[in-house]
Structure formats: structure tokens, C-alpha cells
N, CA, C and O atoms as a Maestro MAE file, in Angstrom:
{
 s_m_m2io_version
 :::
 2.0.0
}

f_m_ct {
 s_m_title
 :::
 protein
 m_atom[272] {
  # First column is atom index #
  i_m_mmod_type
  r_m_x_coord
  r_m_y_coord
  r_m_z_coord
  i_m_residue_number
  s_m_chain_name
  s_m_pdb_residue_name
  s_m_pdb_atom_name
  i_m_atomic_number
  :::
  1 25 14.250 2.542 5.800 1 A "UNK " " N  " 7
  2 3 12.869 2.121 5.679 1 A "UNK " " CA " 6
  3 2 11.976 3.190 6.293 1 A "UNK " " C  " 6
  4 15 12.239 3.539 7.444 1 A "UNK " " O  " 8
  5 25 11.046 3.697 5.716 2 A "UNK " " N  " 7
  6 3 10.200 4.641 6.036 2 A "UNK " " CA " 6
  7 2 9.119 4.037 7.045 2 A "UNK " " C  " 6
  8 15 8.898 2.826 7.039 2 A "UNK " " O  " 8
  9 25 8.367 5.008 8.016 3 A "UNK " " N  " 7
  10 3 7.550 4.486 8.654 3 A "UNK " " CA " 6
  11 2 6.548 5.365 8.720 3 A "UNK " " C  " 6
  12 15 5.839 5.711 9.665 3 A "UNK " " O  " 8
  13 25 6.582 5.731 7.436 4 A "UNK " " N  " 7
  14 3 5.117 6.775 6.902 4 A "UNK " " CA " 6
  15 2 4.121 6.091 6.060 4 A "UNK " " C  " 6
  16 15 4.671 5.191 5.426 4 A "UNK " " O  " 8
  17 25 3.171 6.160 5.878 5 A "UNK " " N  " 7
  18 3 2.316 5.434 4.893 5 A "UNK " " CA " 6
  19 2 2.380 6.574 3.448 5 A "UNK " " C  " 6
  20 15 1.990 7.734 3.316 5 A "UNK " " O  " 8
  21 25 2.826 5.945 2.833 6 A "UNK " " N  " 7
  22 3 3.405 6.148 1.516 6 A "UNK " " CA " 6
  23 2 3.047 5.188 0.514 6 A "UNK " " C  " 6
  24 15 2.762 4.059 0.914 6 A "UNK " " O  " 8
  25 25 3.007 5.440 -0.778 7 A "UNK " " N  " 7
  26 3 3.531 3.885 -2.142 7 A "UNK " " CA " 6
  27 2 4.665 4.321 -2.770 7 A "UNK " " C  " 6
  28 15 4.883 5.249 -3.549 7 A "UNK " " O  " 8
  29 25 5.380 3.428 -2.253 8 A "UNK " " N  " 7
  30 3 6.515 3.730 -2.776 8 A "UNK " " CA " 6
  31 2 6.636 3.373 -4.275 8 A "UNK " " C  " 6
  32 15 5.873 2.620 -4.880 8 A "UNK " " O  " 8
  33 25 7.684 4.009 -4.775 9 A "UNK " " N  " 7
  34 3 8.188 4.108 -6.465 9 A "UNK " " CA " 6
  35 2 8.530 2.686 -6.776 9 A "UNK " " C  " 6
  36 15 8.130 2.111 -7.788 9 A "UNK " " O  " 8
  37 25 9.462 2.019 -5.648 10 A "UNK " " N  " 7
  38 3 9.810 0.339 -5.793 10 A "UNK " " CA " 6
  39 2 9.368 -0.334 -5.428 10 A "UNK " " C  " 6
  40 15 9.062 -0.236 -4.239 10 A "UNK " " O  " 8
  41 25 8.942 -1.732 -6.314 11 A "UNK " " N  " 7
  42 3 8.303 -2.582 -5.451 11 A "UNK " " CA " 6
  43 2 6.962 -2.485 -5.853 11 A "UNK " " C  " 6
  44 15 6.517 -3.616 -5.661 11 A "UNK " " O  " 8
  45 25 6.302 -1.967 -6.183 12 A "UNK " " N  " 7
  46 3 4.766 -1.939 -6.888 12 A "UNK " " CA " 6
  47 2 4.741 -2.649 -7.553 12 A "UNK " " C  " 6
  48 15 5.729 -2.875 -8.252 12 A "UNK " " O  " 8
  49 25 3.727 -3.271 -7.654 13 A "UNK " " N  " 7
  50 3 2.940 -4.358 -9.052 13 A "UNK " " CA " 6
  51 2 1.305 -3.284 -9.396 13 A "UNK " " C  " 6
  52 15 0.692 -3.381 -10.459 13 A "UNK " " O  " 8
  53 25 0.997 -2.606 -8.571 14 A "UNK " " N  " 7
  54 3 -0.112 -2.048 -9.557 14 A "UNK " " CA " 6
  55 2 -0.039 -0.854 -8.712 14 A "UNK " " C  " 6
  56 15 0.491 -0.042 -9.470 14 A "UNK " " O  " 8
  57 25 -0.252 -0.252 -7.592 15 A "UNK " " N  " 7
  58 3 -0.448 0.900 -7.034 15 A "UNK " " CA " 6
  59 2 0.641 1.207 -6.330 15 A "UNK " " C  " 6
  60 15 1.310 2.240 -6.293 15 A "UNK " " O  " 8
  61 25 0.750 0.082 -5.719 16 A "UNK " " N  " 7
  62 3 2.088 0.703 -4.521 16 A "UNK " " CA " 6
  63 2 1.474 0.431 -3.057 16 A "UNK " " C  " 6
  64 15 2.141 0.512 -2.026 16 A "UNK " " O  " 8
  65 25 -0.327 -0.007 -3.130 17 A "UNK " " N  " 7
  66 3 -1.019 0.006 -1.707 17 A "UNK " " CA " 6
  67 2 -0.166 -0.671 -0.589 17 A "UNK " " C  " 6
  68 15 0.364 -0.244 0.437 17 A "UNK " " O  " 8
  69 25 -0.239 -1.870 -1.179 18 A "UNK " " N  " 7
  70 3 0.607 -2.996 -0.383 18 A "UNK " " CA " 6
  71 2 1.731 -3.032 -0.049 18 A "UNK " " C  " 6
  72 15 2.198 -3.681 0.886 18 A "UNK " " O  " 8
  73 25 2.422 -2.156 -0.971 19 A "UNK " " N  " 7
  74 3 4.146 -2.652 -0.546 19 A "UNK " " CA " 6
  75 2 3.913 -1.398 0.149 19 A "UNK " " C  " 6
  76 15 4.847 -1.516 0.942 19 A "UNK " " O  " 8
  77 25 3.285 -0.086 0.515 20 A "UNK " " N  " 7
  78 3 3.229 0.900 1.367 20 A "UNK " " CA " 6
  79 2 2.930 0.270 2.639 20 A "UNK " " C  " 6
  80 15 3.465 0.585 3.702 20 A "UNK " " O  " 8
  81 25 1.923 -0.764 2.464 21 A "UNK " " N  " 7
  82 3 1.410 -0.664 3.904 21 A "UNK " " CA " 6
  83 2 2.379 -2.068 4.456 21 A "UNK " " C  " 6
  84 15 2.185 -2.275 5.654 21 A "UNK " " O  " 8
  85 25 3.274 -2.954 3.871 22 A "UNK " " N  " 7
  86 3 4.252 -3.828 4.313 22 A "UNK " " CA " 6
  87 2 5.388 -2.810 4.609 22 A "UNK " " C  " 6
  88 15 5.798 -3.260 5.679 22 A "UNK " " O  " 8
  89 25 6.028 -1.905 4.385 23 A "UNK " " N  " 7
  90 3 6.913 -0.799 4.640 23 A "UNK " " CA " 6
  91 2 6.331 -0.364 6.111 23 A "UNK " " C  " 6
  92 15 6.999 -0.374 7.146 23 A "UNK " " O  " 8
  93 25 4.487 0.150 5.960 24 A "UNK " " N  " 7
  94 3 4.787 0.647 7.163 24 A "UNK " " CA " 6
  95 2 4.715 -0.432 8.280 24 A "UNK " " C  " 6
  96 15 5.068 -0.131 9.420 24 A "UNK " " O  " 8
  97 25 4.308 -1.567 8.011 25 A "UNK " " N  " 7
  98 3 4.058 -2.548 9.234 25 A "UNK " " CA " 6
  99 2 5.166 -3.287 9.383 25 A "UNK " " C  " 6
  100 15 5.396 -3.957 10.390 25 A "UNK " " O  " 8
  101 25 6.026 -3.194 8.241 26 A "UNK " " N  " 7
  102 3 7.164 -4.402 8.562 26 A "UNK " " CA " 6
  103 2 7.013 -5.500 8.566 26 A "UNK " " C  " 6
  104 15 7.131 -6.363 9.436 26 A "UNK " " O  " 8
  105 25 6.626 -5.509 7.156 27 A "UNK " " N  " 7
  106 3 5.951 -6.974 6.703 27 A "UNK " " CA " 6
  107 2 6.494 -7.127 5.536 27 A "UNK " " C  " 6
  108 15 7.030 -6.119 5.075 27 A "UNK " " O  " 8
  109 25 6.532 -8.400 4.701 28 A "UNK " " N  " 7
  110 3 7.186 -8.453 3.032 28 A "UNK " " CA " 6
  111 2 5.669 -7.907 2.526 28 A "UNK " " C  " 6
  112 15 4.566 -7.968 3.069 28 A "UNK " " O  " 8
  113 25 6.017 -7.473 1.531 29 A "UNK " " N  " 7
  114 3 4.688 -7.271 0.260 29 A "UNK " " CA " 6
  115 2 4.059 -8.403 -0.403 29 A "UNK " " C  " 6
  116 15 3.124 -8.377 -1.203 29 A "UNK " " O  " 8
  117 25 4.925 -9.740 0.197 30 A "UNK " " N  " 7
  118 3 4.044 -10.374 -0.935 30 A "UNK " " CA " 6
  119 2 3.462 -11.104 0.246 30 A "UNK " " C  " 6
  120 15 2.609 -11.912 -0.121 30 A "UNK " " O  " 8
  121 25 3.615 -11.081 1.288 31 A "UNK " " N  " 7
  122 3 2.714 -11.376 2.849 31 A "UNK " " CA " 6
  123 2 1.511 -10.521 2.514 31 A "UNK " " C  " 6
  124 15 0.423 -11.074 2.354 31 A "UNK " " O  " 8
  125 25 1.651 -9.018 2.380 32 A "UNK " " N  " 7
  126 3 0.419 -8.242 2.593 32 A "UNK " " CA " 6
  127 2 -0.112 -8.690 1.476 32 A "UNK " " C  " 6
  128 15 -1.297 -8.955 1.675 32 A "UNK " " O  " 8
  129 25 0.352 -8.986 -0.059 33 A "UNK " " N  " 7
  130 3 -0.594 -8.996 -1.154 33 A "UNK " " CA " 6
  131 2 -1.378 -10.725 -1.150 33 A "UNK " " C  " 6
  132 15 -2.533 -10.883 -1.548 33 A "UNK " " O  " 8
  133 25 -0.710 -11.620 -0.753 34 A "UNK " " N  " 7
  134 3 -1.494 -12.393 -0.325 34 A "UNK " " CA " 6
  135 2 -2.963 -12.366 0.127 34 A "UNK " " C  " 6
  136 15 -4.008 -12.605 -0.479 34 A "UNK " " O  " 8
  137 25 -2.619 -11.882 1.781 35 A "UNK " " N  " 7
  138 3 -3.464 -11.540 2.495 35 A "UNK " " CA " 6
  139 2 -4.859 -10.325 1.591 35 A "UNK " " C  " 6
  140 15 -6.066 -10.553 1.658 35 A "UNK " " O  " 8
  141 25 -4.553 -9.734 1.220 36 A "UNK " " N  " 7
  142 3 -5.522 -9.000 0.053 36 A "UNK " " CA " 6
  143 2 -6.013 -10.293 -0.710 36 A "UNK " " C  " 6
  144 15 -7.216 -10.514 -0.577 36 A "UNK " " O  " 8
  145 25 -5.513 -10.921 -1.254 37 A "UNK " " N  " 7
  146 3 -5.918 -11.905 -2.489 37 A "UNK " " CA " 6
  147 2 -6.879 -13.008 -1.794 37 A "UNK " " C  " 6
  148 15 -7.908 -13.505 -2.250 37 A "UNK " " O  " 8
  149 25 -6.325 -13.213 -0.723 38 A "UNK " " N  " 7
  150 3 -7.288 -14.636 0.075 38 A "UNK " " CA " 6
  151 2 -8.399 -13.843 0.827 38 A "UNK " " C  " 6
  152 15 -9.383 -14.390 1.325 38 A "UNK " " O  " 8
  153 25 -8.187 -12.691 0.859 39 A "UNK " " N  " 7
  154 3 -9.565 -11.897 1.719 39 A "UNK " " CA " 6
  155 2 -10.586 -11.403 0.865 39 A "UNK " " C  " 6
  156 15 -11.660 -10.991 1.305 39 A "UNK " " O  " 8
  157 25 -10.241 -11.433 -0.548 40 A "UNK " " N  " 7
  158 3 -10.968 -11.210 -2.315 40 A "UNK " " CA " 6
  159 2 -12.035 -12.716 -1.713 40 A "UNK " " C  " 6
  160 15 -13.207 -12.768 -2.086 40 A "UNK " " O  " 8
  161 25 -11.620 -13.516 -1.053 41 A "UNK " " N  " 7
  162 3 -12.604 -14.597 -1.075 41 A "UNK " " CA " 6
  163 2 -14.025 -14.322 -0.046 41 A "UNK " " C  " 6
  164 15 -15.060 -14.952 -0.261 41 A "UNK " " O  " 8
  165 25 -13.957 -13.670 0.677 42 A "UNK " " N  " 7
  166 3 -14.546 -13.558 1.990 42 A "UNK " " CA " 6
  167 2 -15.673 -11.952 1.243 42 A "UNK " " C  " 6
  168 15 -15.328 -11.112 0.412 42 A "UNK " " O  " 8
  169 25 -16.364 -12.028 1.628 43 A "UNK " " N  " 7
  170 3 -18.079 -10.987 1.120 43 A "UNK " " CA " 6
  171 2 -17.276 -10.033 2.076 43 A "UNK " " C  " 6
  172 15 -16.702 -10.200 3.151 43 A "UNK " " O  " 8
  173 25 -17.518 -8.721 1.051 44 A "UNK " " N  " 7
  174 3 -16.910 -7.442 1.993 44 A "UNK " " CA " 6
  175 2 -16.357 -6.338 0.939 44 A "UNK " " C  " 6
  176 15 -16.137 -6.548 -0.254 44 A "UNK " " O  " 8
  177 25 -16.209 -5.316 1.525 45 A "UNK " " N  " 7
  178 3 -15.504 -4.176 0.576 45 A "UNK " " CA " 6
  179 2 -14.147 -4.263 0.484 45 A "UNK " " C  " 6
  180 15 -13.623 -3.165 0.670 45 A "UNK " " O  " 8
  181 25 -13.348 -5.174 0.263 46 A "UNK " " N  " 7
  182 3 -11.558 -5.103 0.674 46 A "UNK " " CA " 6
  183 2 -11.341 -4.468 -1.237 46 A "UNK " " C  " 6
  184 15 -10.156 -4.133 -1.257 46 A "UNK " " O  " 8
  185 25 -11.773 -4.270 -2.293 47 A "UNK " " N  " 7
  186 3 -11.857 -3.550 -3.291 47 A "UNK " " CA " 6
  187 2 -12.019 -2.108 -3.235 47 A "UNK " " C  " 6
  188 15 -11.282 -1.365 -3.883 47 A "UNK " " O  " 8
  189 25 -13.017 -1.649 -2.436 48 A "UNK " " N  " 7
  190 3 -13.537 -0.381 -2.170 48 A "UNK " " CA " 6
  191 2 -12.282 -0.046 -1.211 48 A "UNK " " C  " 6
  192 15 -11.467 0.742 -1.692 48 A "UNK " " O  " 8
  193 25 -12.023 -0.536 0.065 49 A "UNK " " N  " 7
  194 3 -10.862 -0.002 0.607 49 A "UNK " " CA " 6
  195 2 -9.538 0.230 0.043 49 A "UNK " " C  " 6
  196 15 -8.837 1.161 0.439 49 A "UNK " " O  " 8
  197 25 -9.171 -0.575 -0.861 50 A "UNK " " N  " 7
  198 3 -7.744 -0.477 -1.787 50 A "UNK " " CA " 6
  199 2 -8.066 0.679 -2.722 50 A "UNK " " C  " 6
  200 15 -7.177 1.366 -3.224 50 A "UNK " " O  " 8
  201 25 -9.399 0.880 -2.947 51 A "UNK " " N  " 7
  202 3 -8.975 2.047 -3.846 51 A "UNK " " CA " 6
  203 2 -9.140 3.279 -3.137 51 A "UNK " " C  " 6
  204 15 -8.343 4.174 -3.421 51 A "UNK " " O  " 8
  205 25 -9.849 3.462 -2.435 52 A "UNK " " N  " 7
  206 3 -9.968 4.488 -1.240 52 A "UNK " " CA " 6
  207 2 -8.186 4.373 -0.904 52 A "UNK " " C  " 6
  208 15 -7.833 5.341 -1.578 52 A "UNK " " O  " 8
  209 25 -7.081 3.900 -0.395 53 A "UNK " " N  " 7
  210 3 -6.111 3.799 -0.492 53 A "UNK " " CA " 6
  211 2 -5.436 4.418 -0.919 53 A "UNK " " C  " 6
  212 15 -4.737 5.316 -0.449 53 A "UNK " " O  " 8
  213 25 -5.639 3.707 -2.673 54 A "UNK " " N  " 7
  214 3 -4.687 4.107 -3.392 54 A "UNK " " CA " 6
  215 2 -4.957 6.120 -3.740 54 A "UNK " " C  " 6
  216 15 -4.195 6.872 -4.348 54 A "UNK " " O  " 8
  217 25 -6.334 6.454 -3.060 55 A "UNK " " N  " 7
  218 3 -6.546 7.462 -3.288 55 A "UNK " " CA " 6
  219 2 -5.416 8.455 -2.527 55 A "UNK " " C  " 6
  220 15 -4.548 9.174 -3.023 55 A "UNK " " O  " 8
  221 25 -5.760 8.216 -1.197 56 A "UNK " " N  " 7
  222 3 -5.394 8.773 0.100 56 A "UNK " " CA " 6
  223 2 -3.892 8.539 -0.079 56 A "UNK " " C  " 6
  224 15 -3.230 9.573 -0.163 56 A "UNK " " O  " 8
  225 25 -3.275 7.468 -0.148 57 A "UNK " " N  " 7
  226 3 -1.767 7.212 0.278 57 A "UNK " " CA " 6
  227 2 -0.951 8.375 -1.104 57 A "UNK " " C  " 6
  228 15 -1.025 8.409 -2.332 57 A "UNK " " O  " 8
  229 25 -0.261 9.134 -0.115 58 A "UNK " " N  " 7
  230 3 0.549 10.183 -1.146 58 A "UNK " " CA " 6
  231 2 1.563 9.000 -1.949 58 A "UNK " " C  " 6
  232 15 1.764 7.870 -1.503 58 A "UNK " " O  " 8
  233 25 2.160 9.566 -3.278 59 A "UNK " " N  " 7
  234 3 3.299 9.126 -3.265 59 A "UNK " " CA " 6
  235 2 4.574 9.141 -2.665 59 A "UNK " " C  " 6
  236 15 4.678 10.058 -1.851 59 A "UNK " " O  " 8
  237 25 5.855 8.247 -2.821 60 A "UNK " " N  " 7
  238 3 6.855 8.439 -2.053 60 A "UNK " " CA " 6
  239 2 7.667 9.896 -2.184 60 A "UNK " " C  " 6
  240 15 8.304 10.519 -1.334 60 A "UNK " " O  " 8
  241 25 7.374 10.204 -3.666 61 A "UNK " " N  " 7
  242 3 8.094 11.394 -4.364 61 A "UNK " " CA " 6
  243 2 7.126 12.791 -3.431 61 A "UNK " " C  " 6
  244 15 7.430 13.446 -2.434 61 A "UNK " " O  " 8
  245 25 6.090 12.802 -4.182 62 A "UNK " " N  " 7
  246 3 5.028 13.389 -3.608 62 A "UNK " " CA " 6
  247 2 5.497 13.897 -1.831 62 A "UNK " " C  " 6
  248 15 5.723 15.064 -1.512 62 A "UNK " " O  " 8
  249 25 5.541 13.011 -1.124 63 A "UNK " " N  " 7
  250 3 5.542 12.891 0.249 63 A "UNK " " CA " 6
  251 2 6.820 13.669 0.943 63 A "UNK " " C  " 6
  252 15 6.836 14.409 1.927 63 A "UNK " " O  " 8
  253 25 8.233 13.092 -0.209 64 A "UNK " " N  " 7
  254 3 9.116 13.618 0.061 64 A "UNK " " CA " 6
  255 2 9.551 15.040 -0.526 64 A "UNK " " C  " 6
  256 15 10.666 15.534 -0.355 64 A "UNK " " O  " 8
  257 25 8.514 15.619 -1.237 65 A "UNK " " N  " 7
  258 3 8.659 16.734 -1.754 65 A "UNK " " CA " 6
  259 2 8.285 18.146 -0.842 65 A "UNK " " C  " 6
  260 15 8.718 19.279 -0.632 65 A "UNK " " O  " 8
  261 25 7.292 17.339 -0.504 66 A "UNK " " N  " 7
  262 3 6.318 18.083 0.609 66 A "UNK " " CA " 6
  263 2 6.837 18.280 2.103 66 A "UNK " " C  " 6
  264 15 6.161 18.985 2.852 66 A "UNK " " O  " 8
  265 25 8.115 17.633 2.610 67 A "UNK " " N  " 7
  266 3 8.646 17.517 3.317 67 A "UNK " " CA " 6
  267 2 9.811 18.259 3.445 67 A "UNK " " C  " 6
  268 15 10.314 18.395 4.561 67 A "UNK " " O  " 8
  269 25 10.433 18.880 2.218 68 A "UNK " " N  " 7
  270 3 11.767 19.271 2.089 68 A "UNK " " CA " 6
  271 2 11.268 21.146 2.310 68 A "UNK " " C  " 6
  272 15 12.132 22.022 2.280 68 A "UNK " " O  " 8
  :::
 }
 m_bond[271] {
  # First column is bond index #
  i_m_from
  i_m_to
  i_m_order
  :::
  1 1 2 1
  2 2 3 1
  3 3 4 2
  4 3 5 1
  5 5 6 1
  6 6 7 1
  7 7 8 2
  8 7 9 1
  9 9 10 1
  10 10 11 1
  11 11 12 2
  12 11 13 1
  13 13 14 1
  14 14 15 1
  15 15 16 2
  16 15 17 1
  17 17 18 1
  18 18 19 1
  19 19 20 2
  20 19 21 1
  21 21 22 1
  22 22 23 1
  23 23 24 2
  24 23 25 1
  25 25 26 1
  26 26 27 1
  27 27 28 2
  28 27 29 1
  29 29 30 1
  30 30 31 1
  31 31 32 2
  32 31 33 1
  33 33 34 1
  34 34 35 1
  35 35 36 2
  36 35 37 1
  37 37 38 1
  38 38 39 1
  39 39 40 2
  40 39 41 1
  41 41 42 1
  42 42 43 1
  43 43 44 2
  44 43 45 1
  45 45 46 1
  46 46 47 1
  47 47 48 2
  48 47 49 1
  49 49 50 1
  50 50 51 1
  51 51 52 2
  52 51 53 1
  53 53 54 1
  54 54 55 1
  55 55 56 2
  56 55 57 1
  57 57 58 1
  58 58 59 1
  59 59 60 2
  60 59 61 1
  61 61 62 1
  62 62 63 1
  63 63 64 2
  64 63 65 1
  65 65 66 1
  66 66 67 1
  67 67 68 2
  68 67 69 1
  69 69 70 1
  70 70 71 1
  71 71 72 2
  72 71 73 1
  73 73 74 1
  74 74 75 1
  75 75 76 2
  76 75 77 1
  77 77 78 1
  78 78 79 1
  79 79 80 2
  80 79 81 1
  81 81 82 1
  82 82 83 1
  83 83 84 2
  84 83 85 1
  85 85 86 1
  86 86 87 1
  87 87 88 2
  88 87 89 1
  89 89 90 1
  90 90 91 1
  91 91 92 2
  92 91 93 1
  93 93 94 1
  94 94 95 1
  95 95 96 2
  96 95 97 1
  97 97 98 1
  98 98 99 1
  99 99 100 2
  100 99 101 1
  101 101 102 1
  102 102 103 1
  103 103 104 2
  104 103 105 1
  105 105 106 1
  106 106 107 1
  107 107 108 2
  108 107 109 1
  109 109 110 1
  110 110 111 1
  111 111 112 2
  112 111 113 1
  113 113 114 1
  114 114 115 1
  115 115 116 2
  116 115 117 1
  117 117 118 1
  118 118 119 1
  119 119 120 2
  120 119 121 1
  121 121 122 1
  122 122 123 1
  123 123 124 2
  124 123 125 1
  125 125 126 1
  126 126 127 1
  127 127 128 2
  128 127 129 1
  129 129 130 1
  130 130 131 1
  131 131 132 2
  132 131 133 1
  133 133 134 1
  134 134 135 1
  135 135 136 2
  136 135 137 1
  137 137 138 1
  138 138 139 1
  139 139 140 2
  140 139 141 1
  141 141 142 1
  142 142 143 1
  143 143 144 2
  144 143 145 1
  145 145 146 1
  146 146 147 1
  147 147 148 2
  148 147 149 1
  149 149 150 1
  150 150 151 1
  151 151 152 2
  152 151 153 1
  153 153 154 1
  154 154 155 1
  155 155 156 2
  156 155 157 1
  157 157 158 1
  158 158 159 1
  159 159 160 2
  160 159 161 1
  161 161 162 1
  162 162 163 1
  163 163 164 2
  164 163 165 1
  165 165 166 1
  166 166 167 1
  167 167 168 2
  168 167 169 1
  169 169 170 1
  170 170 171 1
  171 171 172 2
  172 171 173 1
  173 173 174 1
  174 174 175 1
  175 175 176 2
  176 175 177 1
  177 177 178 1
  178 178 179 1
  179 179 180 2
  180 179 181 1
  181 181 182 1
  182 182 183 1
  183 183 184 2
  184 183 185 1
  185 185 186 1
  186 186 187 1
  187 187 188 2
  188 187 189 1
  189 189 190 1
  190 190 191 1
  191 191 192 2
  192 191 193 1
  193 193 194 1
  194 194 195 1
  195 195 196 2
  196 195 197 1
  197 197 198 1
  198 198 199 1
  199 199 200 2
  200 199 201 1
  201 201 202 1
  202 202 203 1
  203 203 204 2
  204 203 205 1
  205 205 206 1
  206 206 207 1
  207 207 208 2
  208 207 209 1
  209 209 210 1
  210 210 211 1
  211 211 212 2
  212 211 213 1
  213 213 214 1
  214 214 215 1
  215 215 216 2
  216 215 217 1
  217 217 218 1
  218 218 219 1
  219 219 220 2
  220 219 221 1
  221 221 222 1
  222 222 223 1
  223 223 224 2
  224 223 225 1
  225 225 226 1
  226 226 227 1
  227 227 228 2
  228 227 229 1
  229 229 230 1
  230 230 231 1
  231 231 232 2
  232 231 233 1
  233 233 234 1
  234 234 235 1
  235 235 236 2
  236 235 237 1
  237 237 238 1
  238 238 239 1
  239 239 240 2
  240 239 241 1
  241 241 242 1
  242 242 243 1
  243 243 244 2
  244 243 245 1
  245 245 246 1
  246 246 247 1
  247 247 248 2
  248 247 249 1
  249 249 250 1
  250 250 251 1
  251 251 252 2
  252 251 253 1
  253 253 254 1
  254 254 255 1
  255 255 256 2
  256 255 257 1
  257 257 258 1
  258 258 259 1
  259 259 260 2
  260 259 261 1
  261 261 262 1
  262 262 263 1
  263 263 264 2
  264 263 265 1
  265 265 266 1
  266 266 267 1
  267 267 268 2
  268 267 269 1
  269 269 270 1
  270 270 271 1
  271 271 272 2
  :::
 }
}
């Protein structure tokens, strides 16, 4: 289990944000994607931050390429 902020290749349903950031916290993904979905209820940028995210977070490939 990695403890880099990454999106990983497995485990994605659309970007990879979530199951990156349950990898790095040690959380299930469908805990973190929840938590995204019930916070969609509450006035705020949690849209603007996921894609800012999905900007920033390298891929897993990406990450590990750059590493070798």
C-alpha cells in the first residue's frame, strides 16, 4: 500500500481522487466517496477541490516512472 498521494490505476470509478486519497489515509474508497457525496449537500467548493485534485494528483504509473 502506497503512502504517496497518487490515483491509482485500480479501484477508480471516475478519476482515481478518492481511492488515492483512501490509500493515502487508510480508509476504504467507498468511506471517502461517500463522504464526497454527502458533503455535495452542504454550500461550498468540494467540486472545485476534486478537480483541482484530479489535476495535481500524478498518476500511479506516472509517479512510479518518475521514481525509477
Amino acid at each position: 500500500m502506497s503512502r504517496k498521494l497518487v490515483r491509482p490505476r485500480e479501484g477508480r470509478m471516475l478519476a482515481g481522487v478518492c481511492a488515492g486519497l483512501a490509500q493515502r489515509f487508510g480508509m476504504s474508497a467507498g468511506m471517502i466517496r461517500l463522504l464526497f457525496l454527502l458533503s455535495l449537500l452542504l454550500p461550498g467548493t468540494q467540486v472545485i477541490v476534486y478537480l483541482v485534485l484530479w489535476i495535481l494528483m500524478p498518476n500511479e504509473d506516472r509517479y512510479a516512472a518518475t521514481r525509477r
